[in-house]
TORRO-917128 format. One line per 4 residues: number of its first residue (from 1); their letters; for each residue z, x, y of N, C-alpha, C. Coordinates in steps of 0.1 Angstrom, whole numbers, plus 2048, in hexadecimal, padded with zeros to 3 digits. Atoms other than C-alpha are relative to their C-alpha. Layout:
REM residues N
NUM	a	Z/X/Y/Z/X/Y/Z/X/Y ~ ...
END
This chain:
REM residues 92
1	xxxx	7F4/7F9/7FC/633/768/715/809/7FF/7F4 ~ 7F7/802/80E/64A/770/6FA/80F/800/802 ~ 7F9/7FE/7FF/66A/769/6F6/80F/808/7FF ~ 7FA/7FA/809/687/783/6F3/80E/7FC/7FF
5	xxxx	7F4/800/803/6A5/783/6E6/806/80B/806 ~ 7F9/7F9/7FA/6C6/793/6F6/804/80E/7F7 ~ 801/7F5/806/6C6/7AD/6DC/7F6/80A/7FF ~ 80B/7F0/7FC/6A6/7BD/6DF/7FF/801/80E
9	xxxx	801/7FC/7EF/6AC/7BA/708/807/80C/7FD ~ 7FA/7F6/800/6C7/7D0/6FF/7F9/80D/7FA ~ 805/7F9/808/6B2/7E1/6E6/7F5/80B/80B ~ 80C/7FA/7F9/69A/7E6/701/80A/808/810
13	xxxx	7F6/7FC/7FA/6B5/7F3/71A/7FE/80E/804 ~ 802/7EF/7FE/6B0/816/72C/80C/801/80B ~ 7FA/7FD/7F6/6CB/824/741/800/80A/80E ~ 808/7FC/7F7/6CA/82B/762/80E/80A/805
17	xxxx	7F0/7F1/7FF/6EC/842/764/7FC/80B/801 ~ 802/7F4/803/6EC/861/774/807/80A/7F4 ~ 7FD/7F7/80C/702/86B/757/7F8/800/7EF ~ 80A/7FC/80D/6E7/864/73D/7F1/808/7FF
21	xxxx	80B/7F7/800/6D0/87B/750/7FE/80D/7F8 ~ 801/7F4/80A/6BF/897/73B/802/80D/807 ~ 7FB/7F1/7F7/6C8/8B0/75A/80D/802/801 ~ 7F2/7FE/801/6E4/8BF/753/80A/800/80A
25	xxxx	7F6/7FC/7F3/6EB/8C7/77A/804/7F1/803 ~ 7FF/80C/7F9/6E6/8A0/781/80E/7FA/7FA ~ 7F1/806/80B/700/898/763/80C/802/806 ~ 7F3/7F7/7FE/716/8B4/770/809/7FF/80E
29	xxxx	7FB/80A/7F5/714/8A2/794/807/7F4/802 ~ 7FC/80C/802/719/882/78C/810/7FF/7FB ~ 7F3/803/807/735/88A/775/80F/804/80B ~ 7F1/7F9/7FA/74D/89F/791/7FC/7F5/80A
33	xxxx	800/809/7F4/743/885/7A9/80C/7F2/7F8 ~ 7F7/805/80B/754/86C/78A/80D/803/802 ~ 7F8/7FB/802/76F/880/788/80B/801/80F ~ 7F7/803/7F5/777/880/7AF/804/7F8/805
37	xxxx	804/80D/800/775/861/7B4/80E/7F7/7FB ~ 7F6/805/809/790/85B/798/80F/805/804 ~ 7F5/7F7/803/7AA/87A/7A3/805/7F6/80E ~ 7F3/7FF/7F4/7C8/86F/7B8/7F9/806/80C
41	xxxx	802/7F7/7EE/7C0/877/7DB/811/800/809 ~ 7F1/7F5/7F9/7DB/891/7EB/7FF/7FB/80B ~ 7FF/7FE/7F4/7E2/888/80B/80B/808/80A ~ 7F3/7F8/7F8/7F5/8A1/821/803/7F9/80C
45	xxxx	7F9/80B/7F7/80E/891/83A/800/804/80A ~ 800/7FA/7F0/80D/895/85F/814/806/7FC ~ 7F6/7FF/7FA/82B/8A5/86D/809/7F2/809 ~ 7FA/809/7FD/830/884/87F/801/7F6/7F5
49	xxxx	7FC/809/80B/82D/86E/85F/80F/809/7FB ~ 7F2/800/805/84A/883/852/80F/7FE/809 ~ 7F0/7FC/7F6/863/884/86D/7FF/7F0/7FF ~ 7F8/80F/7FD/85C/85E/86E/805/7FD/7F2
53	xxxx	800/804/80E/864/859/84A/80E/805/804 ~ 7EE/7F2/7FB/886/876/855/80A/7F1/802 ~ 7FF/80A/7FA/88E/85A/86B/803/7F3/7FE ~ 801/80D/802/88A/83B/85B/80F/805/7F2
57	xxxx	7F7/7F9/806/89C/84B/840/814/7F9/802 ~ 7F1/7FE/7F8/8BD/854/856/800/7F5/805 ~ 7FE/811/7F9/8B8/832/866/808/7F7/7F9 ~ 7FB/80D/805/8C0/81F/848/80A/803/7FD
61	xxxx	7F0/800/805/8DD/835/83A/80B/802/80A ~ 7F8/7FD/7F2/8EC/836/85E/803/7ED/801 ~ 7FD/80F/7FE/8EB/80F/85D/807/7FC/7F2 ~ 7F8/803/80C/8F8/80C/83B/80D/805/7FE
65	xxxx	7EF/7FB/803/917/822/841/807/7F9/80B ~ 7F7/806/7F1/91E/80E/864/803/7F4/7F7 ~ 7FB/80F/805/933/7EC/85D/7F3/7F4/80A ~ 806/804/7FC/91E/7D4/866/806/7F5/80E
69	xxxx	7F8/806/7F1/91E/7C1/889/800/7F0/7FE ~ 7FC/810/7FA/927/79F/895/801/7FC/80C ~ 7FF/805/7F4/91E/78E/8B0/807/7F2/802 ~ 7FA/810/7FE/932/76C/8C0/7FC/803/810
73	xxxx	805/803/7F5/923/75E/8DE/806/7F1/802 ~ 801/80A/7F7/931/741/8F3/7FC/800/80A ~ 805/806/7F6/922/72C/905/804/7F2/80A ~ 7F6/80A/7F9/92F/718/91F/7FA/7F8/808
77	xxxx	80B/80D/7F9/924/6F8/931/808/800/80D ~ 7FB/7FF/7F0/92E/6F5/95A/80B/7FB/804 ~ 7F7/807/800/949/6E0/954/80E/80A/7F5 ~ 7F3/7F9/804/95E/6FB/940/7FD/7FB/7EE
81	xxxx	7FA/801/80D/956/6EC/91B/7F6/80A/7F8 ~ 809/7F6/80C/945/700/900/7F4/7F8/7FF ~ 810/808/805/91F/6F5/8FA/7FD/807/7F6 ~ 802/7F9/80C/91B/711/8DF/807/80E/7FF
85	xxxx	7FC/7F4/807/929/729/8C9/7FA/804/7F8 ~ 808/7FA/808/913/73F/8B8/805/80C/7FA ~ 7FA/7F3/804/91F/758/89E/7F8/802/7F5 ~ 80A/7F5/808/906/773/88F/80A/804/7F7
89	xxxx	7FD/7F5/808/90E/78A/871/80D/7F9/7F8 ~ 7F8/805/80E/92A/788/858/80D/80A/805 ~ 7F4/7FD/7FE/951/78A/85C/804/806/7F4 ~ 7F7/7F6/80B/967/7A0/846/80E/7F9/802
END
């Protein structure tokens, strides 16, 4: 058995690529299949993907022009005292 070196493996190297085929149609396949592969894919949008997008949209600039809320919650224990006061959100 002889031993070879990683240079004549390479040396001895054949490729198995349909783009190194000697048919031009195989080449000519391979390559637009290559090429699709690579292009951006278009996707057209439902009618319901856009209205929710519409939506989400107006959602946020409808919550961004409102002042924002505040909640205060007491809570009261049976005997009349406060057990909790909880206050959400942010004072002005």
């Amino acid at each position: 058995m002889t031993e070879r070196s990683a240079l004549s493996e390479l040396a001895a190297f054949v490729g198995r690529s349909p783009l190194s085929s000697a048919n031009e149609a195989v080449r000519r396949r391979a390559l637009d299949g290559l090429v699709a592969r690579l292009a951006p894919q278009t996707h057209r949008r439902t009618v319901t993907e856009l209205l929710g997008a519409v939506l989400a949209l107006s959602a946020r600039t409808r919550r961004a022009a409102l002042p924002p809320a505040a909640v205060d919650l007491d809570v009261f224990s049976p005997d009349g005292r406060r057990a909790v006061n909880l206050e959400l959100g942010r004072r002005r």
